[in-house]
Structures are given as C-alpha cells and as structure tokens.
N, C-alpha and C positions, 0 to 999 in steps of 0.2 A: 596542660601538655600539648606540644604539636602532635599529634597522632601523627602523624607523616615522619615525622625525623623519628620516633619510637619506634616506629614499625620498621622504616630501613634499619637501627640502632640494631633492632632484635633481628633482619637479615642477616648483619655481619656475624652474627651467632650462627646463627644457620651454614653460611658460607664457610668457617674456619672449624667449624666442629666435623665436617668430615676429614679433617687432618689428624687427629688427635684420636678417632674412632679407626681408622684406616691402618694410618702409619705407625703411629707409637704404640696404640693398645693391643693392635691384634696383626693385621696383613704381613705390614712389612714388617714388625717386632720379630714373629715366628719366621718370616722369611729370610732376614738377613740372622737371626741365631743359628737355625738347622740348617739352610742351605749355601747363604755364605760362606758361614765361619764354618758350623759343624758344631754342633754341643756335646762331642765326647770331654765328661768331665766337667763339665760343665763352663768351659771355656768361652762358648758362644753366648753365656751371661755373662760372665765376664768381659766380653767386648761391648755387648749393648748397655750395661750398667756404666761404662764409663765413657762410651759417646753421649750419653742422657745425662751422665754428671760436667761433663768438660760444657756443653751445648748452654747448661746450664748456667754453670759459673761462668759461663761471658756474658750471660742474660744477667744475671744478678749483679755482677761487677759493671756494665755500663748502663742500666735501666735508670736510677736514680739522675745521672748528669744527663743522659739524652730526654728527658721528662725535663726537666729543668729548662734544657737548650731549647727543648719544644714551647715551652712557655712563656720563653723570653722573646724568644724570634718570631710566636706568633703562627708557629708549623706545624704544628699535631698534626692536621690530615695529611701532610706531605710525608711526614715521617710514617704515619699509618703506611699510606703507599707504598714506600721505597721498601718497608719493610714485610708487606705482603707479595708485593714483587718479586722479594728475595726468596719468598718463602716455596713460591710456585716455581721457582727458577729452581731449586734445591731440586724438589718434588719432582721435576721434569726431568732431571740427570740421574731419578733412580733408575731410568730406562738403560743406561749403561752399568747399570752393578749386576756382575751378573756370579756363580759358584765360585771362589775363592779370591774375591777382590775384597779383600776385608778392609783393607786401609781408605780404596776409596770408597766404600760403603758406608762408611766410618764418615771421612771429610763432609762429604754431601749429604748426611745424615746432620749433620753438624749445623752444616751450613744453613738446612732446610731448617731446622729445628728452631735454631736461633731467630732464624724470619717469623716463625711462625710465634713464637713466645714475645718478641720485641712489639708485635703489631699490636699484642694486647693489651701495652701500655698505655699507648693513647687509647685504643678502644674506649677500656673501662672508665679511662678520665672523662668523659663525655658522660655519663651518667649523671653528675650532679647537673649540668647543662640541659638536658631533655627531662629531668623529672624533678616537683616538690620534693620535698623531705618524705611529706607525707605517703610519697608512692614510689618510691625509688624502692622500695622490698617488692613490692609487686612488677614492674618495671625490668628489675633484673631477675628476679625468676621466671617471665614473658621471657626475656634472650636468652637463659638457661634451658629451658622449657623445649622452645622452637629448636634452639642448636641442639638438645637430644634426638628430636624428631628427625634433624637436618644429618644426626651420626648412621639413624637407621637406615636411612634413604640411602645412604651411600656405602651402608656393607651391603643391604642388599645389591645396586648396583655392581657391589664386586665380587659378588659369588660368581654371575656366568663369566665374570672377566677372570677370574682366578683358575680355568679351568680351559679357558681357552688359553690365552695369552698373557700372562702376569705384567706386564710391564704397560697392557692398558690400564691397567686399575691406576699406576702414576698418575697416568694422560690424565684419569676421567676424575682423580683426586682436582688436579692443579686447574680444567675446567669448573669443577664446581666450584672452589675457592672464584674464582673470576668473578664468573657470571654472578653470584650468590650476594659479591658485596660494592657492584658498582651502584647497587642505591644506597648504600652510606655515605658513598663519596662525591651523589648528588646533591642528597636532600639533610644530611647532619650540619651543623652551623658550622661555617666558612672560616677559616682562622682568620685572625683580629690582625690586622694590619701594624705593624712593630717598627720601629727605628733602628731596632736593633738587626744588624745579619746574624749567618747561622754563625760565619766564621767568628762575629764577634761575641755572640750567645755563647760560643764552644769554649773561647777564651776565658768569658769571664766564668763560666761555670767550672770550668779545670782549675783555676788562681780562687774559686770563691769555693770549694765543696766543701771544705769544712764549715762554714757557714750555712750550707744547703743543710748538711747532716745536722748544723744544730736546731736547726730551725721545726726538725721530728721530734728533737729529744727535747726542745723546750716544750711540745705538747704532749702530756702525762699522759693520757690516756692512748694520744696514738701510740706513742711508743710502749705503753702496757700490749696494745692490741697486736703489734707487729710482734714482739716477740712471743705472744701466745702462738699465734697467726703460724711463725715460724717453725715453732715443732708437731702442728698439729695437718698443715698443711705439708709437711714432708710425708707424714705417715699417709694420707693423701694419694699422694701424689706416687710416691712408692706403692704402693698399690696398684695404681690405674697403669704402670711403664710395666709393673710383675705378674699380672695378673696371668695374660697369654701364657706365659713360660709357665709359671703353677698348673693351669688348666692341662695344658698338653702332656707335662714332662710328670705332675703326680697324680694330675686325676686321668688323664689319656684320651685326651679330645683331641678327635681329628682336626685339619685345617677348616673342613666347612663347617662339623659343628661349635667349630670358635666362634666363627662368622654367627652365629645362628644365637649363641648366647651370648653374644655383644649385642644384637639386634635386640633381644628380649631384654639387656640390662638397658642399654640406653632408651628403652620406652620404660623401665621403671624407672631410671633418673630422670625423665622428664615428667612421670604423675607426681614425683619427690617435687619437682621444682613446682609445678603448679599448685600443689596441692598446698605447700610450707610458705607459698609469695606473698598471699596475705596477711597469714597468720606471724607472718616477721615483721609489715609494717605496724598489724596491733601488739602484738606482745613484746617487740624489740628482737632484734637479730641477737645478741645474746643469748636469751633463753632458747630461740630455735639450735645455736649451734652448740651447746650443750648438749641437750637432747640428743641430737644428732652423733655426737665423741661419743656418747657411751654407748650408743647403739654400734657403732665402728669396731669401738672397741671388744664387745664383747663376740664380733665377727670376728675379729681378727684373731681372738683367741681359740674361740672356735672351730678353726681352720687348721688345730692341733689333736683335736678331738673325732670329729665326723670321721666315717667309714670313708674309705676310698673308693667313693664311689661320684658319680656324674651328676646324676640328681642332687646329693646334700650338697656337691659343691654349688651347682646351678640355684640353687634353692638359696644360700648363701648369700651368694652375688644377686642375687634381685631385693634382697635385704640392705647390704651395700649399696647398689646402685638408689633404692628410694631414697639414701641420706645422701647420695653423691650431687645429683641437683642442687640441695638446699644445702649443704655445705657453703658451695660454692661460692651462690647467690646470696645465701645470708652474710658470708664473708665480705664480698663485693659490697654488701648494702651497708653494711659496719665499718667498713674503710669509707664511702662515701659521707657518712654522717659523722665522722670525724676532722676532713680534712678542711685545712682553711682554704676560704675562697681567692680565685685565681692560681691558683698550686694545684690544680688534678695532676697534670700528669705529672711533675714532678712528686707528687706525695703517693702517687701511682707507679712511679718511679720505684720509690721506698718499698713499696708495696710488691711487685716482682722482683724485689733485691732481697726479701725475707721469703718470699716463697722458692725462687729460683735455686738461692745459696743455701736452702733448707734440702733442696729436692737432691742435692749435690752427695751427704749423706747417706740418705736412705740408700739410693740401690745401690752405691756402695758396700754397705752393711748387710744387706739385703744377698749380693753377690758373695761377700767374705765367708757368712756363716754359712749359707749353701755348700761351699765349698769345704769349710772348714770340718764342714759336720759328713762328709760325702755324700753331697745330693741334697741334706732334708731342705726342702723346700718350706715344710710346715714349719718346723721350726724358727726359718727366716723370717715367716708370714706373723708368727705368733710374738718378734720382736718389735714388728711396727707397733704393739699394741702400747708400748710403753710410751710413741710419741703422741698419740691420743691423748692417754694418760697428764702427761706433763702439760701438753698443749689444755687442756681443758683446767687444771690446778690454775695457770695462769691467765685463763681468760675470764677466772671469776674477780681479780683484781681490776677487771675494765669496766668503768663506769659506760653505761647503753645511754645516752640520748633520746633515746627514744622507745626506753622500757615503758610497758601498762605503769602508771601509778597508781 
C-alpha cells in the first residue's frame, strides 16, 4: 500500500463526515424541523423525511451512469470535485434559510445533500486502488474510524457557534469539508487518460444502461449482496436522518444535549470501526455484518420498550453507534471484493443506487406511521427493525470471498 494516498483516502472521511454529523443527523435536521417549518403535528417530519427521500432518489437514479461515465472518460476525481463543490455550495446558502422559508430550505437542502451523497461515489471506488484484498477491511474501517473522530470535532465546533450565530456553524461545516479533502485530490491516483470525452461517455452510457445493469445482474453474488445491502441499509440509514427528531420530540433532549450525544455516538462508531477493521479482513465482512443486524435489530426494538427517559435512550445509541462503524465499513469492504476490475465506480454506482432508493422508503414510513399513529415515534422506530430483519435473511445467501475457511 502507498501509505500517503491511504492516509489522504481516510482525510476525505474526515472531511465529509462533518456534513452528515452536522447537517442531517442533528444541527440542521432539528433546525430546519422546529424552527423552519414548526413541528406542530408533526409536519416539520413530514417535510424533512421527504427532502431526504427526493435528495435521495436523484442520488440513486443517476449514480450508476455517472460511475459508468466516470470510468469510461477516465474522470472520477473530476467528478469527486464537481460534486463536493456542489456540496459546499449547498451548505453555504443554508446561511439564507431562515424561520418560515420551507421551500427554500427544502431546495438547498436538496441540492446540498445530493453533492454530498454523489462525491461518495467515486470516493469509495478508489478503495480497491489503494488497498490488497487482503487489507481493504482494515483500510476502510481506518476512513470510517478517522471520519467518526472528524464528526466529533465538528459538533463540538458547533456548540459555541449554535449559541452565538447559527448560520456560522454553515460557514464552519463547508470550510471543514474544503480544507479536510484537498489531500485526496493531491496524493489519490490521477484519472487514466481516455479517448473517450465526458459528452461521449454520457452518450454511450444513456443508449448502453441496460447493458451496464446487466453487467450486476450477470454477477450472482453481487447482486445477491445489493439487494440484502438494500433493505438493511435503509433501516440504517432511517435511523441516522430520525434519530435527532426521536431524541428531542420522545425522549426531550435539548438542542445542546443533542449535540453532546452525537459527540459521544460518534466516538462509539469510531471504537465500532476500529475495533471490527481487522476482524472483517480475517473472518470475512459477512460474518461481521451479521453480527452487527441483530444487534440493530434488537435496538431498534427496544426503543418500544425502555422508560422514557434520557439515559436508556443515550445508553441505546452508544449500542447503535458501536455497530454503525462497522456496518458501514464492512459493507464498503464487501462491495469491494465483489466488484470486477476497472468498474469501481460504476459498480459503486450500483452500489449508491441500492442504498440511496433504499433510504427513499424508510423515512417515508418512518414519517407515515408517526403521523398516523399521533406522534408515536417508538413505534415508527420499532418498524425499522423489520428491514434489518429482511436485510440480514438475505445476506446469508452471499457467498463472502473472503470468509475464515
């Protein structure tokens, strides 16, 4: 391994995990719900559950052909750019959302969201490139690991900002994003020089996708893996966008003590990831993500049970948070030792087109029965456990590469 192109590899973790700790999970989630919108009734889920699903489903719907175009044309790190660019550019016009701009809170939430999910396209395709087989579980729970570290760093930065001036915490998201990943776009390997342009990449990826698509579904195991992948990283994922809302609206956490048990979850998903990096590349990422579904699961059911109180929920969520690391990362390390060679990001592609159209669901779901049921949240919470469930049935039919024999 180049130790230099890893270690930038695992900065751009660092760099983009304060977006997803910030914006989606906690600051701006609870700020544009309650002060936005207003969650009387629970409306202001209702708007954030379907900015996260719309953001999404353009993420899922063009990740596979722009993975493709990247691969043909030879542009992955251009495409990384353009699409972190987009993502800070989002991030920087949260400075104009201010109490009852829902629509445009909504658009540039969108818009930010989508930068921010598209970049990770190419990211993760670079993994089979900087690491053996043999270390790529290790490898990618190292940028799981560091981007947990890289999430605390940055709530804490937004506590005094939350308190002074909310719209620095924007600023000081879309600086760390910058500075955090122009050594990936130093020191990661150079795109391959192509005959093909983008316009003609686009082309023939538009007239050839059915082709692209069968090119997954001729390999069995991937496509065993993407539709496990698909139901178990929605419940996931619904998780990490509800979590804020749960915390404040049933268990009654203020805005700083959010702040304060994000902080503490994201240093347990980062002992989660370090702790699970090796033991994925000996035992195989399947057995680790296993392990991991039923521990989710019986969180998530749980979360019907426990007193209404701060502590069982807090106690919960660091439960959570240890399999959220290794979820992740053993995910990533399984889609990696699957995909055929010269196809990352297109098969990475594939790969944010099962999680993204997966994530499109849940808080949908997630938002319905809230509503439907007046308010219960818990109940909402106790439905995700069924895509664990399903998710985990199906990822015993994926043969691991790289199980202990």
């Amino acid at each position: 391994m180049n130790k230099k192109q890893v270690g930038a590899w695992a900065l751009f973790d660092l760099a983009n995990s304060v977006y997803p700790a910030v914006i989606t999970s906690v600051v701006f989630q609870v700020y544009y719900i309650n002060t936005v919108v207003g969650n009387t009734d629970s409306i202001g889920d209702w708007w954030w559950g379907r900015a996260v699903s719309l953001s999404a489903l353009i993420v899922a719907i063009s990740s596979p052909l722009l993975g493709a175009i990247a691969d043909r044309a030879g542009m992955r790190k251009r495409f990384m750019a353009f699409f972190v660019a987009m993502c800070v550019t989002g991030v920087a016009l949260f400075t104009t959302v201010g109490p009852g701009a829902v629509a445009w809170g909504f658009t540039v939430f969108v818009f930010a969201n989508v930068g921010y999910e598209a970049c990770l396209v190419f990211y993760n395709a670079y993994l089979p490139d900087i690491a053996p087989s043999d270390k790529q579980g290790w490898v990618s729970g190292l940028g799981f690991g560091v981007g947990y570290a890289g999430s605390a760093v940055g709530l804490l930065l937004a506590i005094p900002l939350i308190e002074t001036n909310i719209d620095l915490v924007w600023v000081m998201v879309a600086v760390f994003f910058i500075i955090f990943s122009i050594p990936s776009f130093l020191f990661l390997p150079q795109d391959q020089a192509s005959d093909t342009s983008v316009g003609r990449a686009a082309r023939w990826g538009v007239t050839n996708f059915r082709g692209i698509l069968g090119e997954v579904l001729q390999e069995k195991d991937l496509r065993r893996f993407l539709l496990a992948f698909f139901f178990y990283i929605d419940g996931v994922l619904t998780a990490i966008y509800m979590s804020s809302t749960v915390a404040s609206t049933t268990f009654g956490y203020t805005q700083d003590e959010l702040v304060y048990l994000f902080i503490a979850l994201q240093i347990s998903a980062l002992f989660g990831a370090f702790a699970l990096a090796k033991p994925t590349d000996l035992l195989g990422p399947k057995k680790i993500l296993s392990g991991v579904l039923v521990m989710w699961t019986l969180v998530a059911v749980s979360i019907g049970f426990i007193p209404t109180s701060k502590l069982w929920f807090g106690a919960l969520a660091m439960v959570a948070g240890f399999g959220l690391g290794s979820v992740q990362a053993a995910s990533r390390t399984f889609m990696a030792a699957l995909i055929p060679k010269g196809k990352e990001a297109e098969m990475f592609g594939f790969y944010a087109l099962c999680g993204k159209s997966s994530s499109v669901v849940g808080p949908l779901v997630f938002g319905y029965i809230a509503m439907a049921s007046g308010g219960n949240q818990r109940l909402a919470v106790m439905a995700i456990s069924v895509l664990f469930i399903v998710g985990l049935g199906l990822l015993r039919r994926v043969n691991d590469p790289r199980s202990a024999t």
